[in-house]
C-alpha positions as CSV (number, residue, x, y, z in Angstrom):
1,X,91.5,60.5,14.9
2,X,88.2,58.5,15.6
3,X,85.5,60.2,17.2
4,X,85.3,59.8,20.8
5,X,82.4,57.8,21.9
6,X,82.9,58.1,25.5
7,X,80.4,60.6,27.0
8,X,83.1,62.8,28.7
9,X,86.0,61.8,26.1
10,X,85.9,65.2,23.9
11,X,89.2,66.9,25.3
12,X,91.1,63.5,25.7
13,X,93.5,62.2,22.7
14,X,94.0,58.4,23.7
15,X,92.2,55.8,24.9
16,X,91.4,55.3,28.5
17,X,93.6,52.1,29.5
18,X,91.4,49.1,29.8
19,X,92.7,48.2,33.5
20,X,92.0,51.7,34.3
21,X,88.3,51.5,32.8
22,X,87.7,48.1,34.8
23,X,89.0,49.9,37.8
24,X,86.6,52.7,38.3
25,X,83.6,51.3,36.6
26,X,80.9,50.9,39.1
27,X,77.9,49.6,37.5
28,X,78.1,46.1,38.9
29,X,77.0,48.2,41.9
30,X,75.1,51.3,41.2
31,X,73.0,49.2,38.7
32,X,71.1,48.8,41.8
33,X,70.1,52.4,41.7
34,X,68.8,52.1,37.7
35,X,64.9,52.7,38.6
36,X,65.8,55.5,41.1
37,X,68.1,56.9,38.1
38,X,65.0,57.1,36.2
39,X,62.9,58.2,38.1
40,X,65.0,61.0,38.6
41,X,65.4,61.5,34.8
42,X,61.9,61.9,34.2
43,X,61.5,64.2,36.7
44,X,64.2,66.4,35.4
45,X,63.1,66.0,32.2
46,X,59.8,67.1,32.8
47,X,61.3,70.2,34.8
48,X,63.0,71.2,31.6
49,X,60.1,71.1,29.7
50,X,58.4,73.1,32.2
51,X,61.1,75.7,32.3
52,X,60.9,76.3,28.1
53,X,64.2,74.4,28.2
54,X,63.3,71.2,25.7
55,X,60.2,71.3,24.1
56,X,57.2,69.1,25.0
57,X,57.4,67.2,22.1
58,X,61.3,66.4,23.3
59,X,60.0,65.6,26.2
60,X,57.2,63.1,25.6
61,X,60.1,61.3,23.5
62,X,62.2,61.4,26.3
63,X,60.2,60.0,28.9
64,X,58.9,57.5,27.1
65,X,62.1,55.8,26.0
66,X,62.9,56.5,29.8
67,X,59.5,53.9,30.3
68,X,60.5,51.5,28.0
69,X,64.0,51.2,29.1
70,X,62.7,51.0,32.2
71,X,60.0,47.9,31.6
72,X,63.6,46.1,30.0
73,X,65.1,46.5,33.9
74,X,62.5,45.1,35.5
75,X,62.3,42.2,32.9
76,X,65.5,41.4,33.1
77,X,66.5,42.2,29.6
78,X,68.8,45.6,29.8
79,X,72.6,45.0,28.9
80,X,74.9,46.5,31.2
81,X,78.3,47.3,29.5
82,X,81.2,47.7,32.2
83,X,83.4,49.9,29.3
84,X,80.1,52.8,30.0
85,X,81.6,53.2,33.6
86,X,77.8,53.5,35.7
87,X,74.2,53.1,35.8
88,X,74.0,56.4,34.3
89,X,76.0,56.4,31.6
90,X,74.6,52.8,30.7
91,X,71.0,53.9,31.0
92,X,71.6,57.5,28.9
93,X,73.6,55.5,26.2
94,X,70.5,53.1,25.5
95,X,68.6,56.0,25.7
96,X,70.8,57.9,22.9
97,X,70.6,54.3,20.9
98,X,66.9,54.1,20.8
99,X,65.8,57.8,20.1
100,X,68.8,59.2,18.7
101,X,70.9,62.6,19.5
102,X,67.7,63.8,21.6
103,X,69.0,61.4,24.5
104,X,72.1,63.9,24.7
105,X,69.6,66.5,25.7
106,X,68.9,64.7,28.7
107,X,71.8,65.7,30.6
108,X,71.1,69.3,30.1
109,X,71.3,71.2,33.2
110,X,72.6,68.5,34.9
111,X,75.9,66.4,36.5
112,X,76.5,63.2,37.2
113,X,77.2,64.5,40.4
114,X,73.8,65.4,41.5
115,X,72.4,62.5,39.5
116,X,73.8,60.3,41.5
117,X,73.1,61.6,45.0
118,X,69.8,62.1,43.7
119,X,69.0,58.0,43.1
120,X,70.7,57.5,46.5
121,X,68.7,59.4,48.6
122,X,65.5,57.9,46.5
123,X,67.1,54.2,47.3
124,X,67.8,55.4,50.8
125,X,64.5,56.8,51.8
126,X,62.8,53.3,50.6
127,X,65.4,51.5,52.5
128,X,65.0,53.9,55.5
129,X,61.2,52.8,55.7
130,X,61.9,49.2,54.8
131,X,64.0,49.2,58.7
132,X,61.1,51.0,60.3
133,X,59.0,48.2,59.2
134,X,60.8,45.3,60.1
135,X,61.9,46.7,63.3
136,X,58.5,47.1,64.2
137,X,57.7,43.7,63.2
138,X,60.1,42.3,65.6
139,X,59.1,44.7,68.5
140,X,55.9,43.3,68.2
141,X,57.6,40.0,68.4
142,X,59.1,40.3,71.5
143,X,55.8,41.3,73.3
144,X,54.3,38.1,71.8
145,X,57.3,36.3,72.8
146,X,57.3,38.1,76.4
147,X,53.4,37.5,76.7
148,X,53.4,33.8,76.2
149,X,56.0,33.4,79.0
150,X,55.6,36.3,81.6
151,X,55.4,34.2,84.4
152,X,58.7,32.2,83.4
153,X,61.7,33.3,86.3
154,X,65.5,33.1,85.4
155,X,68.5,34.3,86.3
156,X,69.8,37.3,85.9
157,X,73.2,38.6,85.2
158,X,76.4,40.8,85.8
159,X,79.4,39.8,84.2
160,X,77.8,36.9,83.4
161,X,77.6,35.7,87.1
162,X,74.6,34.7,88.5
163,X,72.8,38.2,89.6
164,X,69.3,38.1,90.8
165,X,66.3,36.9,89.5
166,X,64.1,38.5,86.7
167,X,61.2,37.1,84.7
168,X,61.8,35.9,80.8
169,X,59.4,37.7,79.7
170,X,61.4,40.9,81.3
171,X,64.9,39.9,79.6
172,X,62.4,39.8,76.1
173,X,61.1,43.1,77.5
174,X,64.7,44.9,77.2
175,X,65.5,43.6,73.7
176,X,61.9,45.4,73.0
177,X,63.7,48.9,73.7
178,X,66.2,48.5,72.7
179,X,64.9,47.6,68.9
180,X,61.9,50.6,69.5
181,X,65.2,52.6,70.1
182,X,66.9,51.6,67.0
183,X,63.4,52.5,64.8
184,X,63.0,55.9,66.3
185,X,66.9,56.4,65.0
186,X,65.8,55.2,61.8
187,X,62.8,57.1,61.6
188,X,64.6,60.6,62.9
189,X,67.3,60.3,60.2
190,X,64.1,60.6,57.2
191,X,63.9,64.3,57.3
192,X,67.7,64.5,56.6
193,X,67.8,61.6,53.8
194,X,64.1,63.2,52.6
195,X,66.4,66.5,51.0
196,X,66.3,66.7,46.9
197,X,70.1,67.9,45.7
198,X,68.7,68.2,42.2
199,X,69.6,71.7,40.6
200,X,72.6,71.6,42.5
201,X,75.0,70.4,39.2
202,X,79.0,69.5,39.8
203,X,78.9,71.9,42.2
204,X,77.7,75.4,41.4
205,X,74.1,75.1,40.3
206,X,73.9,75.7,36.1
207,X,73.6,78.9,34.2
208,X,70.2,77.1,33.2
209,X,66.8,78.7,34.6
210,X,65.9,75.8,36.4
211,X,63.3,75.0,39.2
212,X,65.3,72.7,41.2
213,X,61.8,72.8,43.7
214,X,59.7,71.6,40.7
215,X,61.7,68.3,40.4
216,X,62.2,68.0,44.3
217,X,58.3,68.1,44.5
218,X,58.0,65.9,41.5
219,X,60.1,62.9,43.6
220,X,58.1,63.8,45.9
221,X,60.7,64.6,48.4
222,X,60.3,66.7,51.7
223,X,62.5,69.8,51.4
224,X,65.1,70.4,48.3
225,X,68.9,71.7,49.4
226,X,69.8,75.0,49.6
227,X,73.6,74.9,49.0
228,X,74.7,73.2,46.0
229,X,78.0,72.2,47.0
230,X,76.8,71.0,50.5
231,X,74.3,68.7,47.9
232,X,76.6,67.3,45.9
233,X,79.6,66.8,48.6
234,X,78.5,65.5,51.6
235,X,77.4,61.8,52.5
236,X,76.5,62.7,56.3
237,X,72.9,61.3,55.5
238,X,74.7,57.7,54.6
239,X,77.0,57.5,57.9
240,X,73.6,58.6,59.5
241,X,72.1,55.5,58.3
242,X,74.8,53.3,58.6
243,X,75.7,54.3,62.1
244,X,71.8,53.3,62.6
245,X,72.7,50.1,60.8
246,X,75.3,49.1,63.0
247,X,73.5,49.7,66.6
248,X,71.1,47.5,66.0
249,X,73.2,45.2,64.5
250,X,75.2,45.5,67.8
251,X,71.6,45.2,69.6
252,X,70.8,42.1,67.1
253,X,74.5,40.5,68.4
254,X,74.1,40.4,71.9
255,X,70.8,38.8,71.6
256,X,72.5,36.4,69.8
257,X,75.4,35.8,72.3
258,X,72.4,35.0,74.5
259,X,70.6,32.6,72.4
260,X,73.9,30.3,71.9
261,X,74.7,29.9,75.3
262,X,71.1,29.6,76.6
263,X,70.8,26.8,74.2
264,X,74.1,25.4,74.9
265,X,73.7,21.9,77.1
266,X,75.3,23.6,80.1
267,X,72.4,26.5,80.1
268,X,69.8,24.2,78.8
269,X,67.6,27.6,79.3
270,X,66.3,27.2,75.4
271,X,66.0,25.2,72.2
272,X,66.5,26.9,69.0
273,X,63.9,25.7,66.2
274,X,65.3,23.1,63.7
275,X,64.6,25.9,61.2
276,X,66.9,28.2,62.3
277,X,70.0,25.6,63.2
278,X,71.9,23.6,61.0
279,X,74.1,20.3,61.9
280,X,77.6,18.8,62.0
281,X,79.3,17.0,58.8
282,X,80.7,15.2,61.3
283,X,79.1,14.7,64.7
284,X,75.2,13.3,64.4
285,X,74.0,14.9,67.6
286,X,75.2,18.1,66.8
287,X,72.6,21.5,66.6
288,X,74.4,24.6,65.6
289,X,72.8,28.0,66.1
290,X,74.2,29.0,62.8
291,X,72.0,31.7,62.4
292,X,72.9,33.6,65.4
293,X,76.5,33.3,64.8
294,X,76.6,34.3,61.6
295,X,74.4,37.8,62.7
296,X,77.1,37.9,65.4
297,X,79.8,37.3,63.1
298,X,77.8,40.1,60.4
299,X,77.8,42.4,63.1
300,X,81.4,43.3,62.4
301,X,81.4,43.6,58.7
302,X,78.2,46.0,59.2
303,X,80.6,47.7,61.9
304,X,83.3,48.2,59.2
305,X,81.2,49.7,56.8
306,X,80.0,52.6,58.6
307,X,84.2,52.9,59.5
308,X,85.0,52.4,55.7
309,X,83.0,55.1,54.8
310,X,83.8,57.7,57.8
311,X,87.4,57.3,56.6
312,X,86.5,57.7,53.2
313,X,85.0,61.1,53.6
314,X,87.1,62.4,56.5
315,X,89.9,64.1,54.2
316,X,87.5,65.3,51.1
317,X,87.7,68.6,50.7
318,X,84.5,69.9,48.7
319,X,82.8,69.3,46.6
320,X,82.8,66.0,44.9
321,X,85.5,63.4,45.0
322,X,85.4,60.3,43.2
323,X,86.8,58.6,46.0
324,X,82.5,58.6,47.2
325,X,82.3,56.3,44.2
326,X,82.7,54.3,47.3
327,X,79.7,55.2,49.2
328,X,77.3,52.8,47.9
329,X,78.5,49.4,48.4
330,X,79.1,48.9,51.9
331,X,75.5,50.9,52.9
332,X,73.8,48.4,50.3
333,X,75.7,45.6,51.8
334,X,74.7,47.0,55.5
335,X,71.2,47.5,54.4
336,X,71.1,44.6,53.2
337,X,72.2,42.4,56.0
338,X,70.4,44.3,58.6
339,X,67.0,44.0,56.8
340,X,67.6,40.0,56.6
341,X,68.7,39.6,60.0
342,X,65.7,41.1,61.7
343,X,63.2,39.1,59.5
344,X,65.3,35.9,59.9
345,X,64.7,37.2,64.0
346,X,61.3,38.2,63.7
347,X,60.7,34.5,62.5
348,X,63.3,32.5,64.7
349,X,61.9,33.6,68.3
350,X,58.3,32.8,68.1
351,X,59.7,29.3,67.4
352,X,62.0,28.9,70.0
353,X,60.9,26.6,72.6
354,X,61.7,27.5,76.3
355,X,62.9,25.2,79.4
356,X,61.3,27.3,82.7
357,X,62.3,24.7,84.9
358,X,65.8,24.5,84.0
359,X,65.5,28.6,83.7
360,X,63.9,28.3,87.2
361,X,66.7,26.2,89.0
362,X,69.1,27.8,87.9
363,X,68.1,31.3,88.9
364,X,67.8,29.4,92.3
365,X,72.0,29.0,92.1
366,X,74.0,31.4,93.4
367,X,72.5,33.5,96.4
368,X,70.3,35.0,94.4
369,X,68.1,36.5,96.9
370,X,71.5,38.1,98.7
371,X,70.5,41.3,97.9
372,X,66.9,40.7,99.3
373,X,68.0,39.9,102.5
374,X,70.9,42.9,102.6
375,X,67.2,45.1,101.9
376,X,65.9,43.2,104.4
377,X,67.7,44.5,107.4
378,X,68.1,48.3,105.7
379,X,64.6,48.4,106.2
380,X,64.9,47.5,109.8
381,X,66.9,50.2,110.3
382,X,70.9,49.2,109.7
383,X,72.6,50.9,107.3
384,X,73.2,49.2,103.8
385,X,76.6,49.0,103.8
386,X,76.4,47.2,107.1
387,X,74.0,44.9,105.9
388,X,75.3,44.5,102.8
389,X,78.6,43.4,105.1
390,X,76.1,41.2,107.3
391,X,74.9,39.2,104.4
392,X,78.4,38.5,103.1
393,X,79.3,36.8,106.1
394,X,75.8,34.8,105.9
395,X,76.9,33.9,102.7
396,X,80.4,33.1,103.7
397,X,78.5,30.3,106.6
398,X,76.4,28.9,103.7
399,X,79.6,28.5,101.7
400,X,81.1,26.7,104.5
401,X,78.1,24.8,105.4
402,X,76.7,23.9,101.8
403,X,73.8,25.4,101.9
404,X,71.2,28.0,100.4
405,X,70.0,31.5,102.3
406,X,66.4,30.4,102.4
407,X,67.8,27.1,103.5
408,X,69.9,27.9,106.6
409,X,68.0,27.9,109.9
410,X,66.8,30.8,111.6
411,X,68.7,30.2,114.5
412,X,72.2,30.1,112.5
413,X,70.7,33.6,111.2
414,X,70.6,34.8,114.2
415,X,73.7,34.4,115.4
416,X,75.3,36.2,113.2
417,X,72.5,39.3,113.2
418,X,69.6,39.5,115.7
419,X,67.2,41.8,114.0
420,X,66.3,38.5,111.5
421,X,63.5,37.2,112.1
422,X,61.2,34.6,111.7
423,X,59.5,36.4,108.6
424,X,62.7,36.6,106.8
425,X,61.8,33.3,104.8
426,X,58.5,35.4,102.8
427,X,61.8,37.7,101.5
428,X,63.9,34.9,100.6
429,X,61.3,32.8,98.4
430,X,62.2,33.2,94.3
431,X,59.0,34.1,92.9
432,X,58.6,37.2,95.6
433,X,62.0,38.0,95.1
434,X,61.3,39.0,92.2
435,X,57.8,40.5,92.6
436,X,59.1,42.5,95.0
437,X,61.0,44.4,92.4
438,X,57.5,46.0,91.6
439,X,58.4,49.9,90.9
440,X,58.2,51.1,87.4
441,X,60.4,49.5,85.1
442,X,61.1,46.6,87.7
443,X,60.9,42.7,86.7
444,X,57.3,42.2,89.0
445,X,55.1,40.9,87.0
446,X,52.7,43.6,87.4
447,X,55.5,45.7,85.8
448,X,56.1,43.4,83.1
449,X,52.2,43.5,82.2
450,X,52.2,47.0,82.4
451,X,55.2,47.0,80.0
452,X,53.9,44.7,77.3
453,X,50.1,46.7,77.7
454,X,52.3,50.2,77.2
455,X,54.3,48.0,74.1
456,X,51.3,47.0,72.4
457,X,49.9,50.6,72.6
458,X,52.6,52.4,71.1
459,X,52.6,49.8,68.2
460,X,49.2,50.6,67.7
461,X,50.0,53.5,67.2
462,X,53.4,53.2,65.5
463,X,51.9,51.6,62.4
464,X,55.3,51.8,60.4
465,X,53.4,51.9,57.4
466,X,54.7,54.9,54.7
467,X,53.2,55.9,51.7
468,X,55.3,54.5,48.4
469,X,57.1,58.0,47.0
């Protein structure tokens, strides 16, 4: 029988079946992870050599056809062969082919296993910081955004009826916490994507007298694990991310519900810049905000990653499971499309051009200032549900008349409740009602200065720069 040249074939007798082969290969996707992989090789390599294990002269060999397969990666002129099943097997076979039987060595004291959970959580931690960074970049964004128009009113909502007023630059101002939110989540899940599993084998650790510390340090990672099978077997570090992923995908999609109707003809609140929007094949005046439906519509595919992968490792028992073969391509593809949309964001709003008279008129619609006058009488002593009662039926008579609150005469007021009086048209008036909202966290603009002035602190001080590792 011919020798068996596949890395693991030495107790088989036949020939994997080719369907099978194309099947469970993964390299079109882990290929991603080939610097990380060596990165990780060197380090091990370099452990082993440390440990007495391989000699330094094996080593020196080692690592530097580890480099110079490298250098061929980043030049684009590695072959990847689909019958070699992974990024690792690839990368140890041209290993093998350019320094001979020493490349076998490599794998010593080592599985695939934690090899490959290993290059994750080095992809991951990059990818990790790359969020941070862009997430700050659109927080500071949206105080720009919320500077240049604090004193812009509009209206706001609940269930998409006509609320009360609130400033622009305070609807910007909750997309900003929302997104500092999202970051923090980011940032919190490091220390648990920061862990080396090195060491940690299939499952048991190896008989080997490794220093699984040395090569943790080496990669320059925060703590190394303590459990080998918990290393190797668990993915909770990937739904972590994920999950992070998807909020502020989620956070990302109901700005963009926003945008497309405030730039729809019937809001009129916004245009969308020409950069951002795309036309009709068929109708010349159309301007489609393509870009926020598609982060809408992207939303739900980052959504059903984090799912995929929850259901994926819901019935493994430990430790490894080739069924987390699976783990990589939807958190790439997450990653991925997160990372674009808030860059395509961070670029889009500072371009967006936006209508404060049309905003204004329309927060003018709908008894906006209802409430105001319901607050009004509470604080001349009736009780709110009274009042609240009160201005309903002064509502009702506006209704029936065709007519505005801070448009119906006093006198009509005061039929229906004496305590108004003739001040009640100062409470009425747009921009106080919404000054008047001046406690913290209110849409005042003293409180939307103070907000953007406590933003541009914390960014400061949030630099969201890391140090490459």
């Amino acid at each position: 029988m011919a020798e068996d040249k596949r890395m693991w074939g030495g107790r088989f007798e036949s020939a994997t079946s080719t369907h099978v082969a194309e099947f469970t290969a993964s390299v079109d996707v882990d290929k991603r992870l080939a610097l990380d992989d060596i990165r990780g090789s060197v380090a091990h390599a370099t452990m082993l050599g440390a440990q007495g294990i391989l000699t330094s002269d094996e080593v020196k060999r080692l690592v530097a056809g580890l480099e110079a397969i490298a250098r061929d990666i980043r030049e684009g002129r590695f072959e990847w062969r689909t019958e070699l099943e992974d990024v690792h097997m690839n990368i140890e076979q041209a290993l093998t082919e350019r320094i001979g039987p020493l490349g076998g060595k490599l794998h010593t004291a080592r599985s695939r296993n934690d090899q490959v959970v290993t290059d994750l959580r080095l992809w991951l931690r990059r990818a990790v910081r790359s969020q941070v960074r862009a997430l700050r970049v659109l927080r500071l964004v949206l105080t720009e955004v919320a500077q240049r128009h604090l004193n812009v009113v509009m209206p706001g909502y609940t269930h998409l009826q006509v609320a009360q007023p609130v400033l622009f630059s305070h609807h910007m101002m909750a997309y900003y916490e929302m997104f500092t939110r999202d970051q923090a989540r980011f940032l919190g899940s490091l220390s648990r994507v920061d862990v080396s599993p090195l060491g940690a084998g299939a499952l048991a650790g190896t008989s080997f007298p490794i220093e699984p510390r040395t090569t943790g340090e080496m990669l320059a990672f925060a703590s190394t694990a303590s459990n080998s099978m918990d290393a190797v077997a668990s993915r909770d570090f990937c739904l972590e991310v994920l999950s992070h992923c998807a909020i502020a995908m989620v956070h990302l999609s109901r700005l963009s519900e926003e945008l497309i109707l405030w730039s729809s003809h019937e809001f009129g609140f916004i245009t969308l810049p020409d950069s951002h929007t795309t036309g009709s094949s068929i109708m010349p005046q159309k301007k489609n905000p393509d870009v926020c439906e598609l982060v809408r519509g992207k939303t739900g595919s980052v959504c059903g990653h984090l799912m995929a992968q929850l259901m994926m490792m819901k019935g493994l028992p430990l430790a490894y499971n080739r069924d987390m073969q699976e783990d990589k391509e939807g958190l790439f593809a997450a990653h991925d499309t997160l990372l674009a949309a808030l860059q395509l964001y961070a670029s889009m709003l500072p371009a967006i051009e936006v209508h404060p008279a049309r905003m204004r008129k329309a927060a003018r619609g709908a008894f906006f200032n209802a409430t105001d006058l319901a607050d009004y009488l509470a604080r001349r002593g009736m009780p709110f549900r009274e009042a609240h009662h009160v201005t309903g039926r002064l509502v009702a008579l506006c209704l029936s008349e065709g007519t505005a609150l801070e448009s119906l005469p006093l006198a009509r007021m005061q039929e229906v409740c004496p305590l108004i009086e003739a001040d009640i048209n100062t409470y009425l008036r747009l921009d106080n009602a919404v000054d008047a909202r001046k406690h913290y966290g209110g849409t005042a603009r003293e409180q939307v200065e103070r907000q953007i002035r406590q933003a541009r602190q914390a960014l400061q001080v949030d630099g969201g720069g890391f140090s490459e590792r």
